[in-house]
N, C-alpha and C positions, 0 to 999 in steps of 0.2 A: 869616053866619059866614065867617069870612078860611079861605081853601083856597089851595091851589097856585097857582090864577089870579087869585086877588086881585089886580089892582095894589098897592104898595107906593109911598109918599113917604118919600123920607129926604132931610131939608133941602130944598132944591126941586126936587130930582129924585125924578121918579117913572118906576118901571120897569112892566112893562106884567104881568108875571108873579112868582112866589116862585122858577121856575127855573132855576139860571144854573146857565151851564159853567163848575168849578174851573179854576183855574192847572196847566198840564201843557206841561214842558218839550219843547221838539222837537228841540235842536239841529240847528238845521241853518241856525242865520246866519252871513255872514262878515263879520267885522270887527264884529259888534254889530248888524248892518242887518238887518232884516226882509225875507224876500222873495218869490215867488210862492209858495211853500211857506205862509208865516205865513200870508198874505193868503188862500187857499183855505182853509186850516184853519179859520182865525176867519170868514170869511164863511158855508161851511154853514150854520152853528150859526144866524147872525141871518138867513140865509133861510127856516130850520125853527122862526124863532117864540122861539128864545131868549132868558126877559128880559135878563137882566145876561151877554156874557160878559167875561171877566176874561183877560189875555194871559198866556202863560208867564212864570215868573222873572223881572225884566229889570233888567239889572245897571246901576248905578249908575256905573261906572266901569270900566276895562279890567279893574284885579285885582278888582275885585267878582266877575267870572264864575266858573262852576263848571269849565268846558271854555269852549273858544277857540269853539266855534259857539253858544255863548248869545247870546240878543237883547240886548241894549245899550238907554239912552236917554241918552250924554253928549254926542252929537253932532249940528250940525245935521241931517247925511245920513240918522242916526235919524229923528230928529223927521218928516223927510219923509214918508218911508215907512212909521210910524206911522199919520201922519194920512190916508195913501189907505185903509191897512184901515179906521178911524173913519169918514171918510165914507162906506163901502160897507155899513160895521154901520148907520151913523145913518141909512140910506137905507130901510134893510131893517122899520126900526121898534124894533131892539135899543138896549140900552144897553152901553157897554162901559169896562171898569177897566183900571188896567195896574199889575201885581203890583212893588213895586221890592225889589230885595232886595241884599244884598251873603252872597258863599256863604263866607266867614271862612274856617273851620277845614278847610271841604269842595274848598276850592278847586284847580284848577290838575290835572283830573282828564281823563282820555279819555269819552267819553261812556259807557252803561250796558251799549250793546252791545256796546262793547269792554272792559269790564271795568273800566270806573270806576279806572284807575290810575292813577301818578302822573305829572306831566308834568315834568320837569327844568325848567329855565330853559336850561339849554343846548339842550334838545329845542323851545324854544318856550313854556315855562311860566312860572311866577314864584312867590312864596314867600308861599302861603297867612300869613294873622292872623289872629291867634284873642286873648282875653280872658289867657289863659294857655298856656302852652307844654306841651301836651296834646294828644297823638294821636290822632287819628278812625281807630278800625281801622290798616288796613295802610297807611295816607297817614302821611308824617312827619311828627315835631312843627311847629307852627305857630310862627309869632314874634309874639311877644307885644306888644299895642299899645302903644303911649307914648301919656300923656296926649294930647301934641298932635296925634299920628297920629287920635286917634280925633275930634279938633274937626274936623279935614281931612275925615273919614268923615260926617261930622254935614253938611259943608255940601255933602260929594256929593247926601248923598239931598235937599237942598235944591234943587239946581240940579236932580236930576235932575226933581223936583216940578213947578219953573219948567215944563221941557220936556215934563210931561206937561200940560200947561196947554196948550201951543205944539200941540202935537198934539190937542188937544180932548175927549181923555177926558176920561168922565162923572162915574168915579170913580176912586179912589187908595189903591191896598192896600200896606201895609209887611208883609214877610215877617218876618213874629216865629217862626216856626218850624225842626221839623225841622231842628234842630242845626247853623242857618246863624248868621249872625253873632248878631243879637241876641238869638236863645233862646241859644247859647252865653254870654251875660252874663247870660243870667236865669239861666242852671241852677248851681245849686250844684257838679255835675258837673265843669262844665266851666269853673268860673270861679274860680280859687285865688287872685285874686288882693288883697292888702293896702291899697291904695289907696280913696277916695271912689268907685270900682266894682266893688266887691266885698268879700265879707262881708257883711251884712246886706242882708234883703231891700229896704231902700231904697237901699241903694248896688246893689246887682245891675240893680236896675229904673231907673237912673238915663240909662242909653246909652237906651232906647228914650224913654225920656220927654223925652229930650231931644231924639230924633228927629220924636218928632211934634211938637212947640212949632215947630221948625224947617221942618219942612213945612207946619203951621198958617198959618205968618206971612205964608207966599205963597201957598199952595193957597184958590182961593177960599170963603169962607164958605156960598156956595150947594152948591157939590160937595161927597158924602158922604166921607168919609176913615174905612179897613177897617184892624183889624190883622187879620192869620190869627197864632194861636198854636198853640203845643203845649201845651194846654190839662195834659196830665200826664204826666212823662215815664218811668212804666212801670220805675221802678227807685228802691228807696228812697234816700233823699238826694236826691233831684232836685227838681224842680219842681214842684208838686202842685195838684188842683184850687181847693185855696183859695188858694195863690198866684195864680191864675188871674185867680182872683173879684177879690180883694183887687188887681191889676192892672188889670183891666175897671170898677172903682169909680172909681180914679185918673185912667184916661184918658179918662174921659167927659164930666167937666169942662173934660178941656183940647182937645176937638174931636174923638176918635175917634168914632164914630156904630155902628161894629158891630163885633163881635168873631167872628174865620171861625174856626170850635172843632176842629181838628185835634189831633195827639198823636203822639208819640215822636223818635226822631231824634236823639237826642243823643250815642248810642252807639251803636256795631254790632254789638251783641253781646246787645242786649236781644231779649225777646220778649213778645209781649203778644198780648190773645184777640181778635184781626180775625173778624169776622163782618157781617151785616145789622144797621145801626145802632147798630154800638161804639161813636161817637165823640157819640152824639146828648145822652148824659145831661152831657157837658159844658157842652154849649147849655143845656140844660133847667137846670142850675144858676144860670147865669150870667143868664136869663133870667127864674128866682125870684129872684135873690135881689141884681138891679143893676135900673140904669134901661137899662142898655146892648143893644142889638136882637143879635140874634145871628141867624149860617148854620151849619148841620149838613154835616157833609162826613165821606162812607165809607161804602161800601161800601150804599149806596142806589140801591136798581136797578128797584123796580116805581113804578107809578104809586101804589097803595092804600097802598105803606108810606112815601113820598115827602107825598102828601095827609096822611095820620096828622099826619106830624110836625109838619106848619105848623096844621093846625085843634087838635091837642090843646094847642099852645102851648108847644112844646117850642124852637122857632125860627122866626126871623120867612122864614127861606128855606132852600132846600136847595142845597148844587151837587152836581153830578154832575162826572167824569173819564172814568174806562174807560168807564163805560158808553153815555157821548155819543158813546166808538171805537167801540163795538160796533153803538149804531144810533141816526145823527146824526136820527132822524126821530121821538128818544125825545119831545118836548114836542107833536109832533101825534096820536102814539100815544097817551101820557097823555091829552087830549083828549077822544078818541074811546072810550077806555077808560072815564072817568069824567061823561061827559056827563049820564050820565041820574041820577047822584047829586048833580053841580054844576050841571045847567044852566047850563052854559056854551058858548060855541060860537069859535071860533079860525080865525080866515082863515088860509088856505092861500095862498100865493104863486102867484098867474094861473097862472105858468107851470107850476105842481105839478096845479091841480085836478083834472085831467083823469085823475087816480091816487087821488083821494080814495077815490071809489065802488069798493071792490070788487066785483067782475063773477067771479061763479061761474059758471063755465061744462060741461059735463057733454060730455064728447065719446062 
């Protein structure tokens, strides 16, 4: 029976577990580079046994960013410092993605702990694009892309593709969510506009689909290629599970291999029921009723309801976020936790063993 520790092949990679750690920003790069920060970050994780992990956001271009300390991949200096964390993961036994995203409508903002506000262009910032000239909350209206602006956009994330190659990640996630650029063309919401994208669901869907055809063409055919969506965006008019579906059928054919089942984002002002596996029956949809492999992501925090997910066949993986912050030692806990129902056993890193054994001791 496939559980949590199952290895997994997708195309000719094969990850060693179902656990990966989601995409979670950290701002704290300068100029797009990666640096002792990233590299500690993402190595825990593949010292503690992590299968897949997957890097923060990474912007496609300078204006792709959400704030000036996002990670970057348009440059070679990038690419470098990419590839020292990748060989430190691929040492470790992990596998690791790197999320590309461009933040559209969201962009040009202070980080969250300052209050996510806007940044001028005279302060340092630049002029968010978005699908249509439509406000995210308290951020100004965005400017609206011109046909050829968005072919320019198309061949960012191609180059940025090349240079995830250059760097030797394993796999290649496009952010379709969370009410950054290309969910902004899918959602009705946020996308008024008259043109070949937008208005009907095939012209809404046409930015991403052309996104991946264009990362296809160079992303090699052995390496898995992920979108993450917003599977439904929690407000009527929007984007809805069977758009989802109906999206996840299209893209299978033309090289996408899993679908990461997130949800909302589109607006600030929405609210929807977050709990212990809100976002799970999305997968579970997508997963009766396509050929398409799907990840569960939200608010998944124990090992038994983590196990659940992947043996009832509701997704072929789970990630985790906070909860990887709270205790990066979650996948040898799982482990030990569930050993005696999977009979499985998970090497600990030399240098950890010597903490496996708990020692009670009675003073």
């Amino acid at each position: 029976m496939t559980n949590l520790f199952t290895p997994i092949k997708i195309r000719e990679l094969e990850i060693s577990n179902r656990i990966w750690l989601s995409p979670m920003c950290q701002y704290s790069a300068v100029n797009g580079v990666p640096n002792e920060w990233h590299f500690a970050h993402l190595a825990q994780f593949a010292m503690r046994k992590v299968g897949l992990l997957m890097t923060e956001a990474t912007a496609i271009s300078p204006l792709a960013r959400s704030t000036r300390l996002d990670t970057g991949i348009w440059n070679d200096e990038q690419v470098n410092k990419w590839l020292e964390i990748v060989k430190f993961v691929h040492g470790q036994g992990s596998k690791i993605g790197i999320q590309l995203w461009h933040s559209g409508q969201k962009a040009s903002t202070t980080t969250p702990w300052q209050g996510q506000d806007y940044v001028t262009e005279s302060d340092g910032g630049w002029r968010a694009v978005a699908p249509s000239e439509i406000a995210f909350g308290k951020l100004p209206k965005p400017k609206s892309l011109t046909s050829a602006e968005i072919d320019l956009i198309i061949l960012d994330y191609q180059e940025a593709a090349k240079r995830a190659q250059a760097a030797e990640f394993d796999v290649l996630e496009i952010h379709g969510a969370h009410g950054y650029l290309i969910h902004s063309f899918l959602s009705p919401i946020s996308n008024h506009r008259s043109d070949k994208y937008g208005g009907s669901f095939e012209n809404r869907t046409r930015f991403v689909i052309a996104v991946v055809v264009a990362i296809r063409k160079i992303w090699p055919r052995a390496k898995p290629l992920f979108l993450r969506t917003s599977s439904h965006d929690w407000v009527d008019g929007g984007w809805t599970m069977e758009d989802n579906l109906e999206l996840a059928r299209i893209l299978g054919p033309l090289g996408v291999d899993l679908i990461d089942c997130s949800s909302g984002g589109i607006r600030s002002d929405i609210s929807y029921p977050v709990g212990p596996s809100y976002q799970v029956g999305f997968s579970e949809i997508i997963k009766k009723h396509s050929a398409m492999l799907t990840c569960a992501v939200g608010i998944i925090t124990s090992a038994k309801q983590a196990n659940e997910i992947v043996v009832s066949g509701k997704a072929d993986a789970v990630m985790l976020g906070r909860e990887f912050l709270r205790n990066p030692n979650w996948v040898l806990d799982a482990a030990e936790e569930l050993k005696d129902f999977l009979d499985i056993e998970i090497n600990w890193p030399d240098q950890y063993k010597s903490a496996r054994q708990k020692i009670n001791l009675k003073w």
